[in-house]
VOZAKOL-725884 format. One record per residue (C-alpha): residue number from 1; residue in one letter; x negated, y negated, z negated. Coordinates in nm, 4 decimals. Example, Ala and Ser with C-alpha at 12.3 -4.5 7.8 and 13.67 -1.06 7.14 Angstrom:
BEGIN
<node num="1" residu="a" x="-1.2300" y="0.4500" z="-0.7800"/>
<node num="2" residu="s" x="-1.3670" y="0.1060" z="-0.7140"/>
//
This chain:
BEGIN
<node num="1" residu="x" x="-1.8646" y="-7.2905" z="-4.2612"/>
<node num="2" residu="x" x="-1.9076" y="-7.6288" z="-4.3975"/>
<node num="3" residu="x" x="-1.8423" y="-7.6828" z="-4.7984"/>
<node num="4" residu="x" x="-1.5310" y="-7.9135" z="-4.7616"/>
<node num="5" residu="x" x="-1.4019" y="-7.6560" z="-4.4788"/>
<node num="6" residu="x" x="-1.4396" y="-7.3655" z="-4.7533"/>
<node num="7" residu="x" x="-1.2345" y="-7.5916" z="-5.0091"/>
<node num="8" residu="x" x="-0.9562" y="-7.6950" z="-4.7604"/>
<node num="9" residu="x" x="-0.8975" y="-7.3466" z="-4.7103"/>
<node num="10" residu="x" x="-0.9296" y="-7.2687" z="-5.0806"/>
<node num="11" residu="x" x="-0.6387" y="-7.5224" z="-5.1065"/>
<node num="12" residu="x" x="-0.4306" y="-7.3691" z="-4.8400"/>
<node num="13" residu="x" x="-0.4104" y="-7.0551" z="-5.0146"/>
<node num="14" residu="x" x="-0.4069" y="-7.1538" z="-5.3374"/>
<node num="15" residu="x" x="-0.0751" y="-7.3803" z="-5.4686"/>
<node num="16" residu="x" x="0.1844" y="-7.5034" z="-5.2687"/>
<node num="17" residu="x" x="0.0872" y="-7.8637" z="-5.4272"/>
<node num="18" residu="x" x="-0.2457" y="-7.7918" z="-5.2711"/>
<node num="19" residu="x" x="-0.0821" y="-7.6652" z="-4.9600"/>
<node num="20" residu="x" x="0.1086" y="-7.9801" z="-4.9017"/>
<node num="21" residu="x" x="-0.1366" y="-8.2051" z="-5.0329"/>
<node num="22" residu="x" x="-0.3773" y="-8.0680" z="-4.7053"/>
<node num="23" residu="x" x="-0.0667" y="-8.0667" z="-4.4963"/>
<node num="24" residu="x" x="0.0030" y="-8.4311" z="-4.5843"/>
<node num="25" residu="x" x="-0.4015" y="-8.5143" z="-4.5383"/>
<node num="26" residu="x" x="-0.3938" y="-8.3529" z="-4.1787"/>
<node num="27" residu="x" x="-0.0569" y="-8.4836" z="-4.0648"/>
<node num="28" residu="x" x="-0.1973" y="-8.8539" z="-4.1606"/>
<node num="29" residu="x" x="-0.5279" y="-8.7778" z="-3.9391"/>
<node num="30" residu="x" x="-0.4561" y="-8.9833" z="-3.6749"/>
<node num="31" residu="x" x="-0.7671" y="-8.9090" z="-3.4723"/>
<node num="32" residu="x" x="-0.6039" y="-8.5532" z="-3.3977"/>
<node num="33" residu="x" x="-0.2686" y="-8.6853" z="-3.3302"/>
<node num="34" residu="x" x="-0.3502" y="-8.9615" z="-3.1195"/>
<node num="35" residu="x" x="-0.5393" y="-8.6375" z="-2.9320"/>
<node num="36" residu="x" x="-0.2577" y="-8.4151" z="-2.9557"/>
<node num="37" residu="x" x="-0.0302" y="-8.6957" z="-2.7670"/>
<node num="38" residu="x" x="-0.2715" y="-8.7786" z="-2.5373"/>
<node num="39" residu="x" x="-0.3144" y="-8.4352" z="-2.4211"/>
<node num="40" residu="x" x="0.0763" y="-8.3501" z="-2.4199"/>
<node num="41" residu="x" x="0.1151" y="-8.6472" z="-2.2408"/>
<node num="42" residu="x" x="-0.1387" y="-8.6467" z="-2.0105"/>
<node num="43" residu="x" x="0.0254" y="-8.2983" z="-1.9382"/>
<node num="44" residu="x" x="0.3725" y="-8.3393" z="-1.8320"/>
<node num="45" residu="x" x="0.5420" y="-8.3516" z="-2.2304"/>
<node num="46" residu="x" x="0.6951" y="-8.7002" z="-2.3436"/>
<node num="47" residu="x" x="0.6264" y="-8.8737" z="-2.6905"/>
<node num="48" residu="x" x="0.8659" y="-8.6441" z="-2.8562"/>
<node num="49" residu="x" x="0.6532" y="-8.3372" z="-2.7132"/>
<node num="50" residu="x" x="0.3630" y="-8.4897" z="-2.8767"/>
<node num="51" residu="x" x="0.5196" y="-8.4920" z="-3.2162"/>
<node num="52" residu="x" x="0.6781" y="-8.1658" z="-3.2246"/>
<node num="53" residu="x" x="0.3720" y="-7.9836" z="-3.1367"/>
<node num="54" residu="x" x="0.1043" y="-8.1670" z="-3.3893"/>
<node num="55" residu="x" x="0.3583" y="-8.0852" z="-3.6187"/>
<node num="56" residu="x" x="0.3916" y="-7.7227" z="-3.5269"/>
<node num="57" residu="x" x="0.0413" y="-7.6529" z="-3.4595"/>
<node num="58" residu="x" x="-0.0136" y="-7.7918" z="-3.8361"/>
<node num="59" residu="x" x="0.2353" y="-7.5642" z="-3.9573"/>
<node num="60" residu="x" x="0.0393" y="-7.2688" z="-3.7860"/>
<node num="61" residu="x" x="-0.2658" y="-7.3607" z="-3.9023"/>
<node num="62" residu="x" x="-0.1570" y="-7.3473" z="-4.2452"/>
<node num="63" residu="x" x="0.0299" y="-6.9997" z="-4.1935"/>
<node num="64" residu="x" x="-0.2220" y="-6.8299" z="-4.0120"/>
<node num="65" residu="x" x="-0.4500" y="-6.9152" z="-4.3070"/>
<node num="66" residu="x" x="-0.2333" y="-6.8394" z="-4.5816"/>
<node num="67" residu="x" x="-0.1450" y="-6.5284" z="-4.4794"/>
<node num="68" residu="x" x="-0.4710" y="-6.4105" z="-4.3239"/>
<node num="69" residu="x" x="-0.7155" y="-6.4106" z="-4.6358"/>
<node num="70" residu="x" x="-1.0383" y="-6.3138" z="-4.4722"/>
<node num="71" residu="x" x="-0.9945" y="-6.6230" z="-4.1597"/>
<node num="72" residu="x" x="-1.2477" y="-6.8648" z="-4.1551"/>
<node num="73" residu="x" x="-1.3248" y="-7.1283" z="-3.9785"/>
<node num="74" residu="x" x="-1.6151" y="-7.1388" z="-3.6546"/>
<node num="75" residu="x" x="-1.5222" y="-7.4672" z="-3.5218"/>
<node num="76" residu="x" x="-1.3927" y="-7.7993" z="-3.7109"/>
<node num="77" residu="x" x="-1.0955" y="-7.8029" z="-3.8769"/>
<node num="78" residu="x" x="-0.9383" y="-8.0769" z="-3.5774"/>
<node num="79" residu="x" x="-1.0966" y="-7.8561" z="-3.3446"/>
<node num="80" residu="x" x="-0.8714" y="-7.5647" z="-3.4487"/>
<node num="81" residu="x" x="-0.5359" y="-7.7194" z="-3.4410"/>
<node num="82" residu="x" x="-0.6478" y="-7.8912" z="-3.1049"/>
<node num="83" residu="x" x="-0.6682" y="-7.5330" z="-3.0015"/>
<node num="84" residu="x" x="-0.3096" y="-7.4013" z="-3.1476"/>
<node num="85" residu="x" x="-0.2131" y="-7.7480" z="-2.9820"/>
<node num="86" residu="x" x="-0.3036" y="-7.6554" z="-2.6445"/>
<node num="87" residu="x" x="-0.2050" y="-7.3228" z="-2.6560"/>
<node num="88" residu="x" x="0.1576" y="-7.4003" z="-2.7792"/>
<node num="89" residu="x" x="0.2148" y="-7.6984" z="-2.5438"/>
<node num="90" residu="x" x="0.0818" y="-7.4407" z="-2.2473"/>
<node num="91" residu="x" x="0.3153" y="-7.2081" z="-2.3589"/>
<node num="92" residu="x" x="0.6209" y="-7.4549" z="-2.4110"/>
<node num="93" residu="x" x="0.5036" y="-7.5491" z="-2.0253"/>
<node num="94" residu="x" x="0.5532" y="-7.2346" z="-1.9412"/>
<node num="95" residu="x" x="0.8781" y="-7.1357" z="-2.0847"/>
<node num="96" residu="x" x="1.0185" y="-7.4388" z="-1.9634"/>
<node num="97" residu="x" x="0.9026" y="-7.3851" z="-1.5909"/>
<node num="98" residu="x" x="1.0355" y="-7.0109" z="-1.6341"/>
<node num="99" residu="x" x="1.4093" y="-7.1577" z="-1.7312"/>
<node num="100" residu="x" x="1.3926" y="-7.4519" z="-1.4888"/>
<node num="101" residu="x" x="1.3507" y="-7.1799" z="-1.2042"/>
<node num="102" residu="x" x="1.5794" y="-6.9422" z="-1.3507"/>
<node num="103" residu="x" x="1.8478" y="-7.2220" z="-1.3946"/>
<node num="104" residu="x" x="1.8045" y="-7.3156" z="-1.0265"/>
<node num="105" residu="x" x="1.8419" y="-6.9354" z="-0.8822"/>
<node num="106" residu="x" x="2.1335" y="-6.8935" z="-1.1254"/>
<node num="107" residu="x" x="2.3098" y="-7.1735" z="-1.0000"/>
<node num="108" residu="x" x="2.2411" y="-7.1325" z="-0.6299"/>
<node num="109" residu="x" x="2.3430" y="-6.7780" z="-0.6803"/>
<node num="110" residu="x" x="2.6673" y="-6.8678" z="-0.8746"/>
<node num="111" residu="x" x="2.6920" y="-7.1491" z="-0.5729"/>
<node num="112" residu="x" x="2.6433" y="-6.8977" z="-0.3007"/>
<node num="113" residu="x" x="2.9140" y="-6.6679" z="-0.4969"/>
<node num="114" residu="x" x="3.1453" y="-6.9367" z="-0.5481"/>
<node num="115" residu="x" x="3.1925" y="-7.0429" z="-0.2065"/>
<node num="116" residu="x" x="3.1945" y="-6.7085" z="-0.0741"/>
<node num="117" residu="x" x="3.5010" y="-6.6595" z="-0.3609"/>
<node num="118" residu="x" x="3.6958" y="-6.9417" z="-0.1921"/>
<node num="119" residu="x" x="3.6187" y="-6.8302" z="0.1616"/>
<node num="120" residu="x" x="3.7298" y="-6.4500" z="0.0826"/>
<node num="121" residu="x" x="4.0208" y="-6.6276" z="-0.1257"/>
<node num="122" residu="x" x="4.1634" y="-6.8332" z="0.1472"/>
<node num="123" residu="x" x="4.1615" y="-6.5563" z="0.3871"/>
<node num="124" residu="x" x="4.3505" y="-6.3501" z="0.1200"/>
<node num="125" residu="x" x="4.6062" y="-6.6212" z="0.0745"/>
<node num="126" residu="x" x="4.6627" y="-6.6525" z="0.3917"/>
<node num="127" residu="x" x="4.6717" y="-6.2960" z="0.4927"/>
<node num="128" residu="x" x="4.9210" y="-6.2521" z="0.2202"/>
<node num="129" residu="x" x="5.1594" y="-6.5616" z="0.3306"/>
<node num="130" residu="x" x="5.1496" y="-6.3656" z="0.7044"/>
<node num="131" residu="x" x="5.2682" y="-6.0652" z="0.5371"/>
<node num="132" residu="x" x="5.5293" y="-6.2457" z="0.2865"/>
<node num="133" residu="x" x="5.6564" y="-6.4158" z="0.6336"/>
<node num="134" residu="x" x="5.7715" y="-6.0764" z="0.7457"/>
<node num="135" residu="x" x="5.9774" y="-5.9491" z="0.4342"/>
<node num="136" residu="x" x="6.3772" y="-5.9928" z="0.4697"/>
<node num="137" residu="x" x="6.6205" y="-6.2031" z="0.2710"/>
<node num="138" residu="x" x="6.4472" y="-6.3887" z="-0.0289"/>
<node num="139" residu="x" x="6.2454" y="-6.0941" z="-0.1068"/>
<node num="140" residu="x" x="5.9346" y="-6.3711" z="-0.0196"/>
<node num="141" residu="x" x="6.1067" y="-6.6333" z="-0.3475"/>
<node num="142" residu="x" x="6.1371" y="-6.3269" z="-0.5910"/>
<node num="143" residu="x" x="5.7805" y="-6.2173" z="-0.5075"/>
<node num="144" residu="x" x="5.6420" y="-6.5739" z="-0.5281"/>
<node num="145" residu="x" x="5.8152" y="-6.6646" z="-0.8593"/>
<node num="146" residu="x" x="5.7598" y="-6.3747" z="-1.0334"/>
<node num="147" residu="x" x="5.4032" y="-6.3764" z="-0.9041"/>
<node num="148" residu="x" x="5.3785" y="-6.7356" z="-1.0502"/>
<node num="149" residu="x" x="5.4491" y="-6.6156" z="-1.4061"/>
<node num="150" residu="x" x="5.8373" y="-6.6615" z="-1.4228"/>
<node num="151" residu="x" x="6.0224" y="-6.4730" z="-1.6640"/>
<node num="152" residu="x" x="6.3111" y="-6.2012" z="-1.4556"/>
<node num="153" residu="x" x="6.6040" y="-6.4581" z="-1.6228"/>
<node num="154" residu="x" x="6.4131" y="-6.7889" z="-1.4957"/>
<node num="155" residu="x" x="6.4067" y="-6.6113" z="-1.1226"/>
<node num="156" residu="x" x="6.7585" y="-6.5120" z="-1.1962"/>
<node num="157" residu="x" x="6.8604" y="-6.8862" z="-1.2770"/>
<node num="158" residu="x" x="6.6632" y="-7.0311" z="-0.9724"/>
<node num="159" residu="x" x="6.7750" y="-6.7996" z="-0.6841"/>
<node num="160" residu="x" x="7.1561" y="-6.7652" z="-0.8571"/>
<node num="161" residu="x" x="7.1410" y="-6.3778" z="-0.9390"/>
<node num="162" residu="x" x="7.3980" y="-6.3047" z="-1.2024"/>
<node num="163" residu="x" x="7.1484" y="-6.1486" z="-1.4471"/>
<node num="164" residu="x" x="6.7838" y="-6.0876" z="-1.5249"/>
<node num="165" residu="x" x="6.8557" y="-5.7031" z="-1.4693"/>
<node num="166" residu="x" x="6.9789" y="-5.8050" z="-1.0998"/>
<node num="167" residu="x" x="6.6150" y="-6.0270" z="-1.0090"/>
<node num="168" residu="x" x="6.4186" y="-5.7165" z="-1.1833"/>
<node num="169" residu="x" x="6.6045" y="-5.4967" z="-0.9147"/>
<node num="170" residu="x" x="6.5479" y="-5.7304" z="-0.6201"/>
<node num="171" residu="x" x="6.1891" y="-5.8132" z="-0.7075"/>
<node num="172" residu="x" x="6.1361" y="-5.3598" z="-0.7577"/>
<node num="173" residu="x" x="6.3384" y="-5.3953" z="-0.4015"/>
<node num="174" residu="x" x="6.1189" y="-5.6122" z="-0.2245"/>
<node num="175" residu="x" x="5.7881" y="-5.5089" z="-0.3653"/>
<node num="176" residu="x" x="5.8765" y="-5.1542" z="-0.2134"/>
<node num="177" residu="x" x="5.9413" y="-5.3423" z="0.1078"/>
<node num="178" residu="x" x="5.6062" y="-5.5245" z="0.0748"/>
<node num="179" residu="x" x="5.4119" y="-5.1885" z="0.0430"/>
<node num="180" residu="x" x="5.6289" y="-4.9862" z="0.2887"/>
<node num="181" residu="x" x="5.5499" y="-5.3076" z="0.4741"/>
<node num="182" residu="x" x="5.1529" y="-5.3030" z="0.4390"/>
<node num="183" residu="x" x="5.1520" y="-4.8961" z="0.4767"/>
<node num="184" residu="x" x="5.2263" y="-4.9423" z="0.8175"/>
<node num="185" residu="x" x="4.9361" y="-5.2062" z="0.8762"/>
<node num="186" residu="x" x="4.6438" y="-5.0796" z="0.7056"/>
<node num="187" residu="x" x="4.3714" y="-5.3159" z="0.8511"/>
<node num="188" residu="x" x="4.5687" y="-5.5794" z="0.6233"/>
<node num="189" residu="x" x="4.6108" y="-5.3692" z="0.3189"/>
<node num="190" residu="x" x="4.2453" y="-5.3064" z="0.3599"/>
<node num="191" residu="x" x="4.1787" y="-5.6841" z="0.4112"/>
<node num="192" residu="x" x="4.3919" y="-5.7866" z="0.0798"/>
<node num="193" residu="x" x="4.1978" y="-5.5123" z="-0.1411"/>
<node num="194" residu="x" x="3.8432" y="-5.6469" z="-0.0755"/>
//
């Protein structure tokens, strides 16, 4: 290992005004950023891509040689962080194909499941409207409002029952009709439960 190599790495390890003086020194070598971009570019990555990895690759550099005291250098100092360079941008790559395909089985999936949802929900809703069609009196109303979230006295108001007791009765009334009702034609009880 070359002399100056010995004392960069010396001043890695040594203050942090050393450490950022070699950070600053390397982050101004444009030689190995214009090589960095060009490679990122060249490689899919935009000119933000470019950035973000000479930056990151510097801040490995100076990590992996702070905290590993017996690393030295076999190659050029540029060399090196070319290398982290490549590595990280192959990895980012990577990572990025991995979530792009992942993204697009999620959402055909959650696609596929969605429409099947609707299909399986329209046949629900209209199995259900058959079997509301056959209950007596307003027993369909009662079921509907209080099925929509209405309050037992807001039924009783709409449909002219004289209390919110008297719409609780109807609607216990007519939901024992609706299940006497589907007892008697399984296939559709069996239809609405799926």
């Amino acid at each position: 290992m070359k002399a100056d190599q010995k004392e960069l790495l010396r001043k890695i390890r040594s203050t942090s005004d050393d450490r950022k003086q070699v950070i600053e020194m390397i982050a101004k070598n444009t030689e190995l950023g214009n090589a960095i971009r060009s490679y990122v570019l060249s490689n899919s990555g935009s000119s933000d891509d470019a950035t973000m990895v000479f930056h990151d690759s510097i801040i490995d550099f100076i990590k992996k040689v702070f905290t590993d005291h017996s690393f030295e250098l076999s190659s050029t100092v540029d060399s090196y962080i070319f290398g982290i360079a490549k590595n990280k941008w192959y990895g980012i790559l990577k990572s990025r194909k991995f979530k792009s395909d992942s993204l697009d089985e999620v959402l055909v999936r959650e696609g596929e499941e969605t429409i099947f949802a609707n299909i399986n929900q329209k046949e629900k809703s209209a199995i259900l409207k058959n079997v509301l069609q056959r209950l007596s009196g307003n027993c369909r109303e009662v079921l509907m409002y209080w099925a929509g979230g209405y309050s037992m006295e807001e039924i009783a108001i709409i449909l002219n029952y004289k209390s919110a007791g008297m719409a609780r009765k109807k609607k216990c009334l007519c939901m024992k009709e609706l299940v006497d009702w589907l007892e008697e034609h399984p296939h559709l009880k069996n239809e609405l439960r799926k």
